[in-house]
GULUMLO-224116 format. One record per residue (C-alpha): x, y, z; residue in three letters. Coordinates in steps of 0.02 Angstrom, whole numbers, padded with zeros to 5 digits, always signed. Layout:
BEGIN
XYZALA
...
***
This chain:
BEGIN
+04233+05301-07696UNK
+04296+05399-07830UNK
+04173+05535-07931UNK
+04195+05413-08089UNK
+04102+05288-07985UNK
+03970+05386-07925UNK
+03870+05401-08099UNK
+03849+05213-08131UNK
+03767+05213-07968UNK
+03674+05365-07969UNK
+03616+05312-08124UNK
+03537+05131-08059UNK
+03458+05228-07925UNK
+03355+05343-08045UNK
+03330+05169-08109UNK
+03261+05113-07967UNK
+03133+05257-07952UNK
+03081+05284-08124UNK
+03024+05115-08143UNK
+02875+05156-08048UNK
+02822+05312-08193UNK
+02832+05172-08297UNK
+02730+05057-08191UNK
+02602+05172-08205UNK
+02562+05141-08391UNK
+02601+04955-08394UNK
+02471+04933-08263UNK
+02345+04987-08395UNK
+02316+04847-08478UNK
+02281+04742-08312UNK
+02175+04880-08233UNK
+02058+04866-08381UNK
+02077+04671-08386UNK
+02021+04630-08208UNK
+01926+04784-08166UNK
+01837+04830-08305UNK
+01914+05007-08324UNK
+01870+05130-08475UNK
+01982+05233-08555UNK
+01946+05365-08471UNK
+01956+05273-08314UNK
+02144+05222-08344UNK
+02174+05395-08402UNK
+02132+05463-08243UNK
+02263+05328-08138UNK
+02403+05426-08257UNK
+02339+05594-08201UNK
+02335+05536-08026UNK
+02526+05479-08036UNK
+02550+05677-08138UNK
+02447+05781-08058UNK
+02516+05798-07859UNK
+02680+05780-07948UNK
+02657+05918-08053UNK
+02630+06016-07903UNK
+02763+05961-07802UNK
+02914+05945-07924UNK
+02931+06134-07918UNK
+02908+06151-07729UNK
+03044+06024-07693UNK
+03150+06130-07833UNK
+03147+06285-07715UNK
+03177+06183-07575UNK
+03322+06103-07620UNK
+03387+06277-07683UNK
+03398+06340-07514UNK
+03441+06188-07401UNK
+03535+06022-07440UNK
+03434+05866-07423UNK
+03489+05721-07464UNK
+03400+05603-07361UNK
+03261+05631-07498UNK
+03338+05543-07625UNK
+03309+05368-07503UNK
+03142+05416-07448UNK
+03051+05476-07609UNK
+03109+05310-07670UNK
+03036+05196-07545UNK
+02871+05315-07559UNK
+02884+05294-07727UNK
+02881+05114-07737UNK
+02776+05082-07596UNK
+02624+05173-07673UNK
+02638+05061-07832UNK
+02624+04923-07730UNK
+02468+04962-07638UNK
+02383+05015-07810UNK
+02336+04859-07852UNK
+02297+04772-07702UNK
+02159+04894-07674UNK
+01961+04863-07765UNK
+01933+05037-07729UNK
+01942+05134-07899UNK
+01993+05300-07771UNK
+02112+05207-07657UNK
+02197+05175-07819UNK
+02193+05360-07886UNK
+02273+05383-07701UNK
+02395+05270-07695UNK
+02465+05302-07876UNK
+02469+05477-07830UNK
+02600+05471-07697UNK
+02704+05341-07790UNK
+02691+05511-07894UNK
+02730+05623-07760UNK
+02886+05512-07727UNK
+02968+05538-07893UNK
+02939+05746-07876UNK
+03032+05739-07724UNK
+03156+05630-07786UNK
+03216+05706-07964UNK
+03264+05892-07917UNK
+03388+05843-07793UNK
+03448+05683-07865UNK
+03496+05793-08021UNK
+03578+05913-07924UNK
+03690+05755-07849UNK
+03716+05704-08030UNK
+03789+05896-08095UNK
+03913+05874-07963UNK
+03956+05711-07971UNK
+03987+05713-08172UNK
+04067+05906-08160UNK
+03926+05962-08247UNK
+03942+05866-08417UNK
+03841+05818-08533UNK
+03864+05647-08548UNK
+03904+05626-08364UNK
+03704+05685-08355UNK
+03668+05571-08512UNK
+03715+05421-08417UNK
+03630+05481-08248UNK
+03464+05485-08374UNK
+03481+05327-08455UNK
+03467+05262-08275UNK
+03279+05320-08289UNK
+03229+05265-08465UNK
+03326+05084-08412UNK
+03176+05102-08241UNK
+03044+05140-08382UNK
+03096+04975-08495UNK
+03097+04861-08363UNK
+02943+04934-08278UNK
+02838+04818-08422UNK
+02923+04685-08386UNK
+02926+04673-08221UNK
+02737+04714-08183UNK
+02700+04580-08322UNK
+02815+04442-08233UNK
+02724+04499-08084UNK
+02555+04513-08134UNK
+02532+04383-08259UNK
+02598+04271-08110UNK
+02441+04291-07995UNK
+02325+04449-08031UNK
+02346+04623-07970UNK
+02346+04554-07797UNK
+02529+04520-07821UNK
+02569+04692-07854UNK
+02661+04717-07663UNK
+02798+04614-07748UNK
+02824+04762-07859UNK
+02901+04885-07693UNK
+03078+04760-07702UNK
+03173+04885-07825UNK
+03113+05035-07716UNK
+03209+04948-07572UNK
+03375+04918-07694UNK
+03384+05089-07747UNK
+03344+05170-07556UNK
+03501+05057-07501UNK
+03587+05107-07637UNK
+03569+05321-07607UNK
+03695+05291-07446UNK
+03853+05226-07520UNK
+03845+05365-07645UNK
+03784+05492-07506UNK
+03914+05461-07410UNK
+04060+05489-07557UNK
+04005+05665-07574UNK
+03994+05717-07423UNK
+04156+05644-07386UNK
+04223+05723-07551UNK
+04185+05889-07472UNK
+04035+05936-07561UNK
+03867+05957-07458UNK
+03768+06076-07580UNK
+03773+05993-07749UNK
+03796+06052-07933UNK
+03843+06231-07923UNK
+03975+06296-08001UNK
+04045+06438-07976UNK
+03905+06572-08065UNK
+03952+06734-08139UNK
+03794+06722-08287UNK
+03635+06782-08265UNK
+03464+06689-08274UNK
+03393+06703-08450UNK
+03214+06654-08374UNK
+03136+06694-08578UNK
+03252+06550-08636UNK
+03190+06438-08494UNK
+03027+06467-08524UNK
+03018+06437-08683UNK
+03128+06264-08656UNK
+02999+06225-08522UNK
+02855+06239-08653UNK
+02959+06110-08770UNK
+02971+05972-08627UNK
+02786+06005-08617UNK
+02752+05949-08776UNK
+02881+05807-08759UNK
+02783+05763-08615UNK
+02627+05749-08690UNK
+02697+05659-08835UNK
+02778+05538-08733UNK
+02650+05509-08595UNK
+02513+05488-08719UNK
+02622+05356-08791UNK
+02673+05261-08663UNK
+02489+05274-08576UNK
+02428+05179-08739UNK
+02540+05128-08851UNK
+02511+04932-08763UNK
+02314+04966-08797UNK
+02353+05030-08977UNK
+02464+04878-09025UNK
+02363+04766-08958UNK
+02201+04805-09072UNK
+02326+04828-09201UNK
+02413+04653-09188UNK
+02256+04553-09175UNK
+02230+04562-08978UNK
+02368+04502-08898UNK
+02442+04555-08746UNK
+02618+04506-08808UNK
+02607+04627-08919UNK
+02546+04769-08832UNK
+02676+04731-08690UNK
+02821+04741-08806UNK
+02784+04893-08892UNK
+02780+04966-08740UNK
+02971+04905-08687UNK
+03027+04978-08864UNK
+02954+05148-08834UNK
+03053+05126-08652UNK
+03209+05055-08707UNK
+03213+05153-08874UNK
+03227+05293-08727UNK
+03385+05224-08653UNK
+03460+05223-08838UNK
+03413+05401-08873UNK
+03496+05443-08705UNK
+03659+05403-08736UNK
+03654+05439-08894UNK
+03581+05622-08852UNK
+03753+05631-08762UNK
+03859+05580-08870UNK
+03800+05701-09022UNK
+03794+05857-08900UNK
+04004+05834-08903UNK
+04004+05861-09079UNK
+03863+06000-09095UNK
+03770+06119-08956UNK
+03632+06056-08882UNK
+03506+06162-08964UNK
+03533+06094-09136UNK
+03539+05919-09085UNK
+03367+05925-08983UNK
+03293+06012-09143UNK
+03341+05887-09266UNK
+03283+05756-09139UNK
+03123+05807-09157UNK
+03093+05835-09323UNK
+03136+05648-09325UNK
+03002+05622-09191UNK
+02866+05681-09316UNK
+02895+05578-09448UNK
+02888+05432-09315UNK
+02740+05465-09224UNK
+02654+05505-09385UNK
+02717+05324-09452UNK
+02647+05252-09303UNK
+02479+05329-09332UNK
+02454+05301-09527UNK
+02573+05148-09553UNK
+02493+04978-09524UNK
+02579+04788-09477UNK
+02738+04745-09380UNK
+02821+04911-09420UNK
+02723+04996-09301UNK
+02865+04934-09188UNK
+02994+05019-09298UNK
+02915+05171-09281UNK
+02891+05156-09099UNK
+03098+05131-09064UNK
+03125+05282-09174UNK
+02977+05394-09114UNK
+03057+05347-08916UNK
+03230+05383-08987UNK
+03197+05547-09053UNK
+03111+05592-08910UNK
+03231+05531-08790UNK
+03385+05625-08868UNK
+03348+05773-08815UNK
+03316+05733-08642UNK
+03459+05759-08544UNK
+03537+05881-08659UNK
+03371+05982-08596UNK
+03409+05965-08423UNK
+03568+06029-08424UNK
+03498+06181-08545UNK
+03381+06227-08389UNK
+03493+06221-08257UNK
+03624+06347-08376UNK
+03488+06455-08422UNK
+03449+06480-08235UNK
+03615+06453-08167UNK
+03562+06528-07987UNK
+03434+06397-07981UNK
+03473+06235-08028UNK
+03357+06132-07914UNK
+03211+06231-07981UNK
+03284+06220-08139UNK
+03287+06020-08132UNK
+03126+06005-08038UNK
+03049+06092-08204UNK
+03136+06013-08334UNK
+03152+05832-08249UNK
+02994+05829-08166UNK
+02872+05949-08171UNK
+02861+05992-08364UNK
+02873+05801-08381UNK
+02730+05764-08273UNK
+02613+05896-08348UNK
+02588+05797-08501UNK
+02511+05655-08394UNK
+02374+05788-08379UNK
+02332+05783-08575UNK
+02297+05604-08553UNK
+02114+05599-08494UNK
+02062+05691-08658UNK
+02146+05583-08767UNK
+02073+05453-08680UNK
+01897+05527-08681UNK
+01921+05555-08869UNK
+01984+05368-08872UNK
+01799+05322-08802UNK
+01719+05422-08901UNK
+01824+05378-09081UNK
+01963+05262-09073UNK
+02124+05252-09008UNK
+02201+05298-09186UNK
+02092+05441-09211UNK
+02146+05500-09028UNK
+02338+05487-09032UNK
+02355+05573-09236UNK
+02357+05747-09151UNK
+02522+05717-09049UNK
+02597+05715-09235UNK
+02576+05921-09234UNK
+02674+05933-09057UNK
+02865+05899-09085UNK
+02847+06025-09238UNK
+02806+06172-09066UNK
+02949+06095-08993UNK
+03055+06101-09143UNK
+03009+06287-09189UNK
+03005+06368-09007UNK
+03187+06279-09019UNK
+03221+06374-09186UNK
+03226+06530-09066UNK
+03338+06468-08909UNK
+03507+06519-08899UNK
+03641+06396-08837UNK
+03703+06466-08663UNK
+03912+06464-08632UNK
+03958+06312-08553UNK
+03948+06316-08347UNK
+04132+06331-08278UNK
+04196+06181-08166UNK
+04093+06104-08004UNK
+04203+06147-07863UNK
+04208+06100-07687UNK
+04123+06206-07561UNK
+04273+06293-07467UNK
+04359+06323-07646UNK
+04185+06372-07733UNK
+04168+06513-07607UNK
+04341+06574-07622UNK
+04318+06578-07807UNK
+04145+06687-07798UNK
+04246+06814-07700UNK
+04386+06852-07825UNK
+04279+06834-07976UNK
+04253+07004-07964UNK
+04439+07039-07935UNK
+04492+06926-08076UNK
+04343+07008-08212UNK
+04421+07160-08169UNK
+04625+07108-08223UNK
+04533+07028-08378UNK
+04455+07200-08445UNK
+04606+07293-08400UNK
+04721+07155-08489UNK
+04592+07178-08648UNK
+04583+07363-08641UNK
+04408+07353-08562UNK
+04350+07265-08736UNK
+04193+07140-08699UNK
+04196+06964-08758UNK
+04096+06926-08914UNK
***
């Protein structure tokens, strides 16, 4: 299988496993439906799924740093879609919370490795990592669908049903397991690394997918819940503004890759978020059947920046890059499920409107700490591992016949 090959089904694997973040949310509704739930109540489920993940997205990032494992990438989706299928055949308001966490811990251990599979499978390209992330937001706009076909069919109880695309994707890992290792490639996305780690840069980029996060997550926790009060009550409504705000994310994935060939990352992901607060501030204040307008373009401007972000981590710490994408895929991702049981707690206390106008403020932080990143140089090609160590040992050799051939003179 050829690394052209690989991506497409990479990407329908992250699919596979982010369709259970986006379970998370569209269980909502139905969680305060049969059980009676609060917002504050529901709130919690979402920190359940963040939390543990928040803690191990990082962890697995170090991990996968020192050793190869890609047997992960199989079993973090199984876990992951097993624990979203035992969340709602349990009455217990804490077996719940436990269940929906390790569906959570399943996606941390999934995302730092399977992006590391993805750098080297798409030679470290931008829209080679575009299309591996539009695999997720496609798992987050069919996660609405699906639990409502599944739900609306026979009650929570029905939710074991929901464990079939964690089985897909887990078959799916080996094929494309296999190709690598047979391509000659065991540790994946390195190449060969002569930068340093400009850990200010990440930092700061890591505080901007915080606020995305919270933005997002905030959104996608109760967007269904807002629409529906706002369209008269109906659960139609509220389940298909939350497959725009998912789908809207597939768009602005793509599209995030596509603009990021004609200008550097930076400036795209800044612009994208400028366009973000105009959105989320039109979905706010503006009333009627534009509130679905605003939802595509708030998910879209949110989503743009996305992958262009992961690939700004893993070149800003270019010794790291499973901690890098643990971070920037996962763990700054899952922190703004963390934020949700205050806006929910506001929610009970207000309204729902009243809770979600402060996320307006957020992508203006994430467009001015952007204002102050630079745009790294471009990562040289992923190499195989017996030719990627050859090349780290004449780097030297070859930086040296470079300075003499300049005169010694630096490059701007």
């Amino acid at each position: 299988m050829s690394r052209n090959k690989l991506i497409p089904l990479l990407s329908v694997g992250h699919a596979c496993v982010d369709v259970y973040q986006g379970s998370v949310a569209a269980l909502v509704p139905f969680f305060v439906a049969e059980r009676a739930y609060s917002y504050a109540a529901v709130s919690g489920i979402v920190l359940a799924a963040s939390l543990l993940s928040s803690v191990a997205q990082p962890v697995f990032g170090l991990l996968t740093d020192k050793w190869a494992m890609p047997w992960l990438l199989p079993v973090s989706t199984l876990l992951g879609g097993v624990g979203i299928a035992l969340s709602g055949v349990s009455g217990s308001y804490r077996l719940t919370l436990v269940f929906v966490a390790l569906s959570g811990l399943g996606v941390a251990a999934y995302h730092p490795e399977s992006a590391r599979v993805a750098r080297l499978a798409s030679g470290g390209s931008h829209s080679g990592m575009a299309w591996f992330s539009l695999g997720g937001n496609v798992g987050f706009a069919v996660a609405p669908l699906m639990v409502s076909a599944v739900v609306l069919s026979g009650g929570l109880r029905l939710s074991p049903l929901l464990v079939i695309p964690a089985v897909a994707g887990s078959v799916l890992c080996v094929p494309a397991l296999r190709a690598l290792e047979r391509s000659g490639s065991r540790r994946a996305g390195e190449a060969v690394n002569t930068r340093r780690d400009d850990r200010t840069s990440f930092v700061k980029l890591s505080l901007v997918v915080v606020c995305r996060s919270i933005v997002f997550i905030g959104l996608s926790t109760f967007i269904s819940l807002y629409a529906k009060q706002r369209m008269g009550g109906s659960a139609t409504a509220g389940t298909a503004a939350l497959f725009v705000l998912y789908l809207g994310g597939a768009v602005g994935s793509v599209l995030g890759g596509n603009l990021a060939g004609r200008w550097d990352r930076v400036t795209v992901a800044r612009w994208s978020y400028l366009a973000t607060t105009v959105a989320v501030a039109g979905i706010v204040t503006v009333p009627g059947p534009v509130l679905y307008l605003f939802v595509a373009l708030a998910s879209v401007g949110l989503y743009v920046p996305f992958s262009l972000q992961v690939t700004l981590g893993q070149d800003y710490l270019p010794s790291r890059v499973g901690t890098a994408s643990g971070i920037t895929l996962g763990l700054t991702v899952s922190i703004g499920g963390l934020a949700s049981p205050l806006i929910g707690a506001v929610a009970d206390a207000t309204s729902l409107r009243t809770a979600l106008a402060p996320l307006v403020v957020l992508p203006v932080v994430s467009w001015l700490l952007l204002r102050t990143l630079p745009e790294p140089a471009l990562p040289g090609p992923v190499l195989p591992e017996p030719v990627r160590s050859e090349a780290v040992m004449l780097a030297p050799q070859v930086a040296e016949r470079e300075a003499d051939s300049t005169g010694g003179a630096s490059a701007p």
